[in-house]
N, C-alpha and C positions, 0 to 999 in steps of 0.2 A: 800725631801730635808732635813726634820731633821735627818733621819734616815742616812743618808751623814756625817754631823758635827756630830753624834755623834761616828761614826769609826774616823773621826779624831783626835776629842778628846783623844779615848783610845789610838789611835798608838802614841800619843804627851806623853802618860802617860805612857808607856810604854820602850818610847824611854830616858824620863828623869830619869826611874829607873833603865835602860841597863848603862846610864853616869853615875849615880852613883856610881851602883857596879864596872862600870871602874878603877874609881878614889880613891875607899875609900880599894877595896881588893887590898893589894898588893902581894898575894902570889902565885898569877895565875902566871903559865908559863909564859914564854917571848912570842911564840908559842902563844896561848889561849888568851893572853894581846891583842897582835896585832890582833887577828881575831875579837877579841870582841870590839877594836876600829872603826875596819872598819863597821861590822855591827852596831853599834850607830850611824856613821856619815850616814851611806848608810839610816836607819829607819829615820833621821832628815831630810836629803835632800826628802826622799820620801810623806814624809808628810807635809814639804813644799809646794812641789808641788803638793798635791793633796790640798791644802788650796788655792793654786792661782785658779787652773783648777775649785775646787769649787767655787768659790767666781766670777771667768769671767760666769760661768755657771748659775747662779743664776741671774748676773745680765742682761744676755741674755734673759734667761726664761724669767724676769719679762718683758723685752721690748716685745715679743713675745705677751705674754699673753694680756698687753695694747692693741697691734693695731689690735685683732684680735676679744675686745671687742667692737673698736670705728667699726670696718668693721660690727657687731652685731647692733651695735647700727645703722648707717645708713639705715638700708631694717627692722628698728620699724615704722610701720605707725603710732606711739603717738608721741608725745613731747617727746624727752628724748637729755641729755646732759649731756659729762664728765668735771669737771669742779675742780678747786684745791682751798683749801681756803685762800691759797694767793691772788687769783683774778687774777691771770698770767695767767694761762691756763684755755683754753672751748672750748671743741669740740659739735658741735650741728648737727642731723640728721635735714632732708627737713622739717618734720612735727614742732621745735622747732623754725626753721628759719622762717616759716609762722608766728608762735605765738609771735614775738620776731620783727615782718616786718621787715629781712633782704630778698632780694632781691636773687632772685639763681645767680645775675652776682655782687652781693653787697659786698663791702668790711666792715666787720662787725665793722669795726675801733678798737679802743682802748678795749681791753677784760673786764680791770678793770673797765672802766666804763660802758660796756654792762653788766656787772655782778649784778655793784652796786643799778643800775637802778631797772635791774628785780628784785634783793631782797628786794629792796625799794619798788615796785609794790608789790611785795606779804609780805608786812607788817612785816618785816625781816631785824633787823642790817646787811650790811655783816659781820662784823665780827663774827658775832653770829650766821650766817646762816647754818654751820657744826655742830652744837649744836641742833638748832634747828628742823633741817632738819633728817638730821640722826636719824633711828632707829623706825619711826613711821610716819604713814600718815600727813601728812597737806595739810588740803582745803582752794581753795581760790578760788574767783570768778573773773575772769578777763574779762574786756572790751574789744571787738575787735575794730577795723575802721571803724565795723559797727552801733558800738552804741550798740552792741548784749551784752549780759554776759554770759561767759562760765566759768560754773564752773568744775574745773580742781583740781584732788586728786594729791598729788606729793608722793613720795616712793624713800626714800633717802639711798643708800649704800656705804661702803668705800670700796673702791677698792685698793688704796697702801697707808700706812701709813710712811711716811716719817719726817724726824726732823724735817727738815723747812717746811713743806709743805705737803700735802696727797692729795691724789686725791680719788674722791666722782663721784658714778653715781646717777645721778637723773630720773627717769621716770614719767610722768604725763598719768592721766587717767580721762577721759571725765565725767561727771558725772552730765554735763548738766539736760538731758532727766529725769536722776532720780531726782534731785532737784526740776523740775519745775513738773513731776508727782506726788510729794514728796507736794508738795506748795498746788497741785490741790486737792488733798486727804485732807490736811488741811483743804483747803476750805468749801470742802462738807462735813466735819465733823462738820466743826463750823454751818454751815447751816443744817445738821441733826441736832444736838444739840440743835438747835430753834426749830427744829420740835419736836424732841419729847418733849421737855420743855411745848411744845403745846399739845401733847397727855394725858405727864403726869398730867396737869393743867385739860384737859378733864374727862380722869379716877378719879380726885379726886372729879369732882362735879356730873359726870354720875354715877358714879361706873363700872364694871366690869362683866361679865358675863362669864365665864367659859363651856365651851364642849369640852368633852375629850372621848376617844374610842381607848379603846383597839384591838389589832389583828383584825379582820377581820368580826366584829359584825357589823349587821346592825343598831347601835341606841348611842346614847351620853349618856354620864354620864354627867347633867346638875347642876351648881352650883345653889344655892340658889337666888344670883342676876339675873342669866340668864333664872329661874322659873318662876320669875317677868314677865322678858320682852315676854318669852313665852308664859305666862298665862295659866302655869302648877301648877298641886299641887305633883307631883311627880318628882323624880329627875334624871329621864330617859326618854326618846324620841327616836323614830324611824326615820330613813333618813326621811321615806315617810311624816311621818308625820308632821317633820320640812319644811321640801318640800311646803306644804300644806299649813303654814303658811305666804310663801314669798311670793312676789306681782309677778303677771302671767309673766311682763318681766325680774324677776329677778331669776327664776326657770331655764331656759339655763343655766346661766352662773352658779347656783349653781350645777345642773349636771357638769358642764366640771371641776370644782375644785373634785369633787367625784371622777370622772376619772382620775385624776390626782395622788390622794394622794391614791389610791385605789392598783395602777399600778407601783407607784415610787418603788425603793428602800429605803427602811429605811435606815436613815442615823445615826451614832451615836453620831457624835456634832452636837449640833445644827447650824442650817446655817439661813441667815439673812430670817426674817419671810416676809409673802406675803401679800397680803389685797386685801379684798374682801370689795363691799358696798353694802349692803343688805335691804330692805324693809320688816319689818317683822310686821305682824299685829298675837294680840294675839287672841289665841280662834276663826279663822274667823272672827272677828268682830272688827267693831269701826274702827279708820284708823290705815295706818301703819306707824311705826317710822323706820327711817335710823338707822341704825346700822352699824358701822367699822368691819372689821369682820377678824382681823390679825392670821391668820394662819403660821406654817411651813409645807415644801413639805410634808414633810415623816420621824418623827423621829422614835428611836430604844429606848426600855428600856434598863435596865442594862441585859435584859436574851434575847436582837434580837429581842422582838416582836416590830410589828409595833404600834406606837399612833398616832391616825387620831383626830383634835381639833384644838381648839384657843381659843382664846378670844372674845368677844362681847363687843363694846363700844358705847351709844348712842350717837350718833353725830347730831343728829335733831337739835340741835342748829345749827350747822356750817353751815347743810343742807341750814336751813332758812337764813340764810345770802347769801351764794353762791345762792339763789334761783334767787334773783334780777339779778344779773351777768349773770345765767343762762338763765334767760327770755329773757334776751338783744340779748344772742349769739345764743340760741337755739330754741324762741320760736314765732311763728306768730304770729303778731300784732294782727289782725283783727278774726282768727278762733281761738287761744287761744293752737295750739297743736303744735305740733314738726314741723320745720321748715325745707329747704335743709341741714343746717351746723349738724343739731341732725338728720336725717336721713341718715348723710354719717357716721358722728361717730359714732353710732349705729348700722349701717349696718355693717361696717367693722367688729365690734367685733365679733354680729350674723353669720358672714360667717364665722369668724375663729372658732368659736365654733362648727359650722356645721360640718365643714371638719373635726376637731378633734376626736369629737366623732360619725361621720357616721350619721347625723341627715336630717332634710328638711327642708325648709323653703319656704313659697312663697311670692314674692315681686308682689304686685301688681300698676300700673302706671294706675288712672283715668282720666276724662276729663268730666265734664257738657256740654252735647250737646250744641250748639247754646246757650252759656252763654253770650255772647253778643247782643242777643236780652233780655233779662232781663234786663241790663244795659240801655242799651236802650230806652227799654219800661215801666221800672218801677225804672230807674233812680240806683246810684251806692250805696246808701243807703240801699235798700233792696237787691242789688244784693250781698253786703257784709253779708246782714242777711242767704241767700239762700247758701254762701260762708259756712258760721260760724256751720247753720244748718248741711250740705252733713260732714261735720269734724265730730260733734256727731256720726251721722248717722257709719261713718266709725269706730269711735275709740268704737264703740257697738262693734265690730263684730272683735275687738286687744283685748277684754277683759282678754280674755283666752288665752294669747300667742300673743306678736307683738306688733307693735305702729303704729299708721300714723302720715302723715305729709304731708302738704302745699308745694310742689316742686314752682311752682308759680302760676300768674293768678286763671284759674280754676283746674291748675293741683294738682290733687296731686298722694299721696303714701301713700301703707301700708307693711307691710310686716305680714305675716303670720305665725305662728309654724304648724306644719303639726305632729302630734304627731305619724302618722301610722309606721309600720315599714320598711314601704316602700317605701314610698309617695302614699299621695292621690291625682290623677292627677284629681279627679274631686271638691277637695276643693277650687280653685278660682272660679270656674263657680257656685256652688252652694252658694256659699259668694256673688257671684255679683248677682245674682236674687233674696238672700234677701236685699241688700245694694237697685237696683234697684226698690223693692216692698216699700222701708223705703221713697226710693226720691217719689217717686209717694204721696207718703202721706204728702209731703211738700204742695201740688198744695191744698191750704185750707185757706180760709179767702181772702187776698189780693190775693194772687196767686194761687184761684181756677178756673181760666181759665188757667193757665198755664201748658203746659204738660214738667215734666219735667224727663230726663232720662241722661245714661251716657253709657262713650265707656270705654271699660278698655283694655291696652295689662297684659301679663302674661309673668314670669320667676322662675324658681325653682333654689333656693338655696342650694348647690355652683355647682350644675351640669350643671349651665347652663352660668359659665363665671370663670375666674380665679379669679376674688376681688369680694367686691362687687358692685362698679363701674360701674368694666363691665357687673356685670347681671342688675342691673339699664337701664344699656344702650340699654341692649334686649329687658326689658321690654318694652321700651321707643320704639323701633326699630318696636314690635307689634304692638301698639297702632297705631303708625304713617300708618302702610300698611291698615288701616280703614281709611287711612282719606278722611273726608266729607260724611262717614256714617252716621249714627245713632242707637243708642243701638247697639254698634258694639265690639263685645270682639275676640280677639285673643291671642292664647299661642306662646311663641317663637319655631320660627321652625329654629334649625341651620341651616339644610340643606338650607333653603330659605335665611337663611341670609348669610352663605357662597357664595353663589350665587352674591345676591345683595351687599353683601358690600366690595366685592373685586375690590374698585374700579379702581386701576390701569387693570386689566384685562378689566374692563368693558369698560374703557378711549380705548383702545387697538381696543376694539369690536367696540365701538360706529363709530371711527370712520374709520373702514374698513367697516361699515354700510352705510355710505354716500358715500364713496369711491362707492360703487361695489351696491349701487343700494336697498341697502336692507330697506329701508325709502318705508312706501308709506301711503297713505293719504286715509282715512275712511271718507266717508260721513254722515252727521246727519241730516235728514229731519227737516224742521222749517214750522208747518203748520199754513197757515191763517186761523181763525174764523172766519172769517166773511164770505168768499169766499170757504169756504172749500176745501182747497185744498192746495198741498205746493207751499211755496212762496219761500224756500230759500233752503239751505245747511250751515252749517258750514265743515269745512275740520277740519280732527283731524286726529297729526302725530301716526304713529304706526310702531312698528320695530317688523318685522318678522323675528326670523335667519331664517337660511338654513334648519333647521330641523323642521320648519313649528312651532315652539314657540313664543309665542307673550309677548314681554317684555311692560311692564303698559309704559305710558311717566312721570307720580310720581319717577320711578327709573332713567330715562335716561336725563327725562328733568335737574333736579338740576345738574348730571354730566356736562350736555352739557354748562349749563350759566356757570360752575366753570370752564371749560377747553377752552371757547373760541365757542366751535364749534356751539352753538347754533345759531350764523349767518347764521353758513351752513344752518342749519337745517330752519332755519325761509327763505332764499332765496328760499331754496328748497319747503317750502310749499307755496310762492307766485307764482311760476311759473308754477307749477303744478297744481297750484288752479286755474287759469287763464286759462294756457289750456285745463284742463277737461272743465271748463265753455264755453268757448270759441266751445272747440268740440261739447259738445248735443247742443248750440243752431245751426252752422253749420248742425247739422242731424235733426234740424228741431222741436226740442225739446221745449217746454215752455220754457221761459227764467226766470233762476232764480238768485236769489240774492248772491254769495257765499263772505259765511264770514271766514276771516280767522287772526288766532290769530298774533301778533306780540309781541318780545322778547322787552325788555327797553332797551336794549343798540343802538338796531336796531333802534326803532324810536325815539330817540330821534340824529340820523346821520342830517346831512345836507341836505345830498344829495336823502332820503328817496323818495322823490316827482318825482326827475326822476330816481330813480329804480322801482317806481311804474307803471308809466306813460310809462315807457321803454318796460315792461310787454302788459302793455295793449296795447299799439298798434303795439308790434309785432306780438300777439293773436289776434288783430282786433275785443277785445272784449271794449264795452262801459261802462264807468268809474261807470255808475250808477248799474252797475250789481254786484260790487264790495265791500265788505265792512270789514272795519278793526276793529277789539275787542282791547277794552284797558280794563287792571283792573285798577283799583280805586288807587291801589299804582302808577301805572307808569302815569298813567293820572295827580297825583297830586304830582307827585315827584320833577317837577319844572312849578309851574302853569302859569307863564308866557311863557317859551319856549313852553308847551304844549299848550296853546291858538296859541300860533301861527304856529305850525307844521297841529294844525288840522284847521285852517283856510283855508293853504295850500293846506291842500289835499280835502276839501269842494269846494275850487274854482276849482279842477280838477273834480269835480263830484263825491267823491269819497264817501260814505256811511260811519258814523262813529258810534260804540257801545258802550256804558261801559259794562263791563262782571261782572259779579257776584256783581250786586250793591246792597247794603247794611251792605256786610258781612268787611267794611273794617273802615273809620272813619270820612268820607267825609260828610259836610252837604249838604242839597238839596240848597244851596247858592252857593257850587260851578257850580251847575249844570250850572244856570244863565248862567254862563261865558263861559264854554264849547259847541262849536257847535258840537252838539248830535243830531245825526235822532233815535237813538233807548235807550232802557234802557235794560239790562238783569235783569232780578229778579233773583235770589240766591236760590238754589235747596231746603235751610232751611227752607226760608219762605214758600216751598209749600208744602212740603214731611207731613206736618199736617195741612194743611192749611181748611181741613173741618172741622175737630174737635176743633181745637186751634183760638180760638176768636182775641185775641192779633196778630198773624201773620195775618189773614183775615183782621185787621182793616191796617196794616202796610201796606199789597198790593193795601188794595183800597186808602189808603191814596196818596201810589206812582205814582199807575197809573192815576187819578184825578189831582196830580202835572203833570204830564209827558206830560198829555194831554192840559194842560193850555199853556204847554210854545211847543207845535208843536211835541212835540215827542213821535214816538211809543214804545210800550213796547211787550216783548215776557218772557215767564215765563218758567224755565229750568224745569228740572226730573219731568214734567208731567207723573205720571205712570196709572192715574186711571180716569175714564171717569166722576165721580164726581166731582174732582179737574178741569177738562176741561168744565165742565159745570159752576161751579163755575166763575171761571176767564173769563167766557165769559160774563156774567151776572156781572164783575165788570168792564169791559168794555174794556181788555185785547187786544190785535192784536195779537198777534203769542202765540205758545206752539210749547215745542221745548221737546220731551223725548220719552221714553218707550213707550207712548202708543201710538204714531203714527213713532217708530221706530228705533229702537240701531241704535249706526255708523254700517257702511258698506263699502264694498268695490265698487269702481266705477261701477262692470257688474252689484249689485245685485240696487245701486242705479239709475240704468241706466231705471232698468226694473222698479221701482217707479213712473220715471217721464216719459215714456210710458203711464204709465197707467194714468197719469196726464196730457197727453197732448189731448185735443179731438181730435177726425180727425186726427188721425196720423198716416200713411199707412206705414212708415218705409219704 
């Protein structure tokens, strides 16, 4: 367009010096006069009109140009608005209209005061707002409807400059997100700023200790303060040897820093430093002091080689402060060692370090056998001594690698270093027969009649779970498949636990097992001592698949109380147990007692007396041939409903047990109350019942009460003809185990009580 006005200009300049020569030569032909008339006036007229044609053209262009920036401006998703600093004109896209709450059906009303407003919001004369606006950013933070603040960049341009008036585009740009990231960084600098204010105050009373290493040397260059803490007289040091110095659980994690800075790439700025907390005793000897131990990854010197080092700061001061804190969060009251919360925080780290650098580790999960006879019998005082002792006992053998810790009650945990390059699959087992040899030597002074021993499961670190959590939870999962052994260890077996703990699969199995038959009921002979000969059965459920495997009731029973089906399952052994009974005495059979367990939900029904009752004399078998096991939890889970459920089923004739009596928390006060024809003794009390004095005094104690107030007793996991001779001679009625019989299936128990019955011709 300028390149336009200036051709007119020249043809204007041109044309004024063709009139001149008109007017001032007069000696031009008449001819040549005239011709040079007409061309003056034709060059005026022409440039005339190309001054109009320019001048509509331009002012076209400019309309043009406007509404094809406001059409640009509507499809900005920011705020943006054309606006004139008169305050007459404003044009605003959707995104301005939101920030400004005009309405998409809204009539924005009067412009000047929609103008005057918003420059008054953003801290701005209008008439100063072209001034101010123009030519450079302005932030401002503005309040939504929602109480929010958003802070919004403005970027101001003129678009047509006019005498009276110009018009100006304005654009806004979000800048929220960076302000309040912007605030946050603040934050944590002013809170580093305290921190290190706290390091720096540290370094000036500890001092400083310096390790430094060049390229790819095995050994530190050590400063003169750092000679101190290592109780060097030279100013260089080997890994191995620094190694050597740290206390056994803090050597992992000094390996996995090695591996790290070993393997990085050297960097050539330095980048923010790391920290390590170290226990470092000098010379082997004396104790060890904490030490900070702030390191970077992997720097570069001025020539690429790598610097492997840091700093060293005592921190034993702080140590001893945080120890309190520590103790509260981390450390068991009564054994004095690591606790579940320092055993999960601990383990995590130890797993991540494993998997890092390809290492092992073994976690192990104990239990003190029959720790509740202790309590018991030598009261909760010593039982916390015996607690406090088996802690020592374990953290002997974390000396070298590992910690334990108090999970709860008698349980606890250790976890193990396995230094092989392989794994030593036989370092838990050789750990727990000298742990087991250490407990044995507890039983001295007060508790040298006490036999005492322990069960352990086993898990290897990280190959045997994804955290360390869930190898915790293998461990855990081991131990549990001994349970109600004794000196009982097992290593985790995936394969068995994919098995067992797929328990949607199993829920699926369990109960197309009831469906289709696959339940059936095992006999357990219960023999009399006195009459020699058996007196009873108990019925014990067992699931057979198809493919002739026998799944424990430990795995199916907990599924079945959690899913409901254990009604089935408990219907199904009352009816069953009643018929087989029912059948040998029809064939002529001795008549015997058969007992059969019930679930808590079941008896404690209503209606339990005639599902009973409904049984037996469909069978046409008599009530007294019958009898029902309770344990100790459900018996006293609500002791009035249960006095009067088993009053009920007493007035039907029906035989009542407690099962596993002792192992739960009941005094012999409740017994009083309950009408009981029998007591079960607890397999614990008998499984050492020759050797161990304490349990011997417990059984004659029970059976003497049992026998005062009417009631027989029978004694479980009989396995040795010692213990049967014993118990007879304490004045016992039944034995019920191994040595007169494993459960069986109905043919083989069938032929048992053949041979039981005199005179029986079959």
């Amino acid at each position: 367009m300028k390149n336009k006005n200036t051709i007119l200009w020249i043809e204007a300049f041109f044309a004024a010096i063709s009139m001149w020569i008109l007017f001032t030569v007069e000696y031009y032909p008449e001819r040549a006069h005239t011709a040079l008339r007409i061309y003056v006036f034709a060059m005026l007229l022409i440039t005339l009109g190309m001054v109009i044609a320019v001048r509509y053209y331009q002012s076209q262009h400019s309309s043009v140009d406007i509404d094809r920036i406001c059409e640009m401006v509507r499809h900005i998703d920011v705020p943006a608005f054309i606006w004139s600093n008169d305050l007459t004109t404003m044009y605003t896209n959707e995104a301005m209209d939101e920030l400004l709450g005009i309405a998409e059906s809204e009539d924005p009303g009067d412009i000047d005061v929609l103008l005057t407003n918003f420059f008054h919001f953003l801290g701005i004369a209008p008439r100063n707002a072209a001034d101010v606006l123009s030519g450079h950013s302005y932030y401002r933070g503005i309040e939504d409807e929602d109480g929010n603040t958003r802070y919004i960049s403005w970027t101001t341009s003129l678009l047509k400059h006019g005498s009276r008036a110009s018009l100006y585009f304005s654009i806004g740009f979000e800048t929220t997100d960076l302000v309040e990231t912007q605030q946050d960084l603040n934050d944590t600098l002013r809170e580093l700023s305290k921190s290190e204010s706290r390091y720096a105050l540290s370094m000036k009373l500890s001092g400083i200790g310096i390790l430094l290493c060049e390229s790819n040397r095995d050994e530190y260059y050590v400063s003169d303060e750092a000679m101190k803490f290592l109780g060097i007289s030279e100013n260089r040091i080997t890994f191995s040897e620094f190694r050597k110095r740290l206390h056994p659980e803090d050597r992992l994690i000094f390996d996995d820093y090695l591996n790290k800075v070993r393997y990085s790439t050297p960097q050539r700025n330095s980048t923010k430093p790391r920290t390590l907390e170290l226990r470092i005793r000098p010379n082997n000897s004396g104790q060890y002091t904490w030490y900070s131990y702030h390191y970077h990854e992997n720097l570069a010197n001025k020539d690429g080689m790598p610097i492997i080092g840091g700093a060293l700061i005592d921190i034993s001061v702080e140590k001893a402060k945080d120890a309190t804190i520590e103790r509260l969060a981390f450390l068991d009251e009564i054994t004095e060692i690591a606790n579940r919360n320092k055993l999960m925080h601990d383990g995590e780290e130890t797993f991540r370090i494993c998997r890092a650098m390809g290492t092992y580790c073994w976690i192990l999960v104990l239990d003190i056998d029959r720790f509740h006879i202790i309590n018991d019998s030598y009261g909760y005082e010593n039982g916390d001594k015996i607690l406090k002792q088996f802690a020592h006992v374990l953290c002997k053998y974390t000396a070298a690698g590992g910690f334990a810790a108090r999970v709860s009650a008698d349980n606890f945990a250790m976890v193990l270093h396995d230094y092989s390059d392989y794994g030593d699959d036989e370092l838990p087992g050789r750990t727990l027969e000298h742990i087991r040899a250490d407990l044995q030597g507890l039983s001295i002074g007060e508790f040298a009649n006490l036999s005492l021993s322990c069960s352990a499961g086993f898990a290897r670190i990280p190959t045997d779970g994804n955290s360390f959590h869930e190898v915790l939870e293998h461990a855990e999962f081991a131990l549990a498949m001994g349970k109600g052994e004794l000196a009982y260890v097992m290593g985790y077996d995936a394969q068995m636990h994919r098995e067992i703990v797929s328990q949607g699969e199993m829920e699926k199995q369990l109960a197309t097992a009831i469906r289709n038959h696959y339940l059936q009921l095992y006999y357990q002979p219960k023999y009399d001592l006195k009459r020699h000969c058996i007196m009873g059965a108990e019925a014990l459920i067992r699931w057979i698949t198809p493919d002739g495997n026998m799944i424990s009731p430990n795995v199916f029973i907990p599924i079945a109380e959690k899913t409901g089906m254990i009604s089935d399952i408990s219907h199904f052994v009352l009816v069953e147990a009643v018929r087989q009974n029912a059948e040998w005495q029809k064939a002529g059979l001795s008549p015997i007692v058969m007992s059969i367990n019930f679930a808590s939900g079941d008896f404690y029904q209503a209606n339990i007396c005639d599902t009973v009752g409904y049984e037996l004399e469909r069978r046409g078998l008599e009530s007294k041939w019958l009898e029902l096991e309770l344990t100790e939890r459900l018996a006293l889970g609500d002791i009035n409903y249960t006095v009067q459920q088993m009053n009920a089923l007493r007035d039907m004739g029906i035989l009542l047990a407690m099962d596993d009596f002792g192992t739960g928390y009941s005094s012999l006060s409740y017994i009083q109350l309950l009408p009981l024809t029998l007591l079960k003794l607890d397999r614990s009390f008998i499984i050492e019942i020759e050797t161990d004095t304490v349990a011997q005094e417990i059984v004659s104690a029970v059976i003497k009460i049992a026998k005062s107030m009417n009631i027989e007793t029978i004694a479980e996991g009989v396995e040795y003809q010692g213990q049967s001779d014993l118990l007879a001679r304490m004045g016992c009625d039944y034995i019920q185990g191994y040595l007169y019989g494993k459960p069986m299936t109905a043919a083989d128990f069938r032929v048992r009580l053949i041979e039981n019955t005199p005179g029986y011709q079959g």
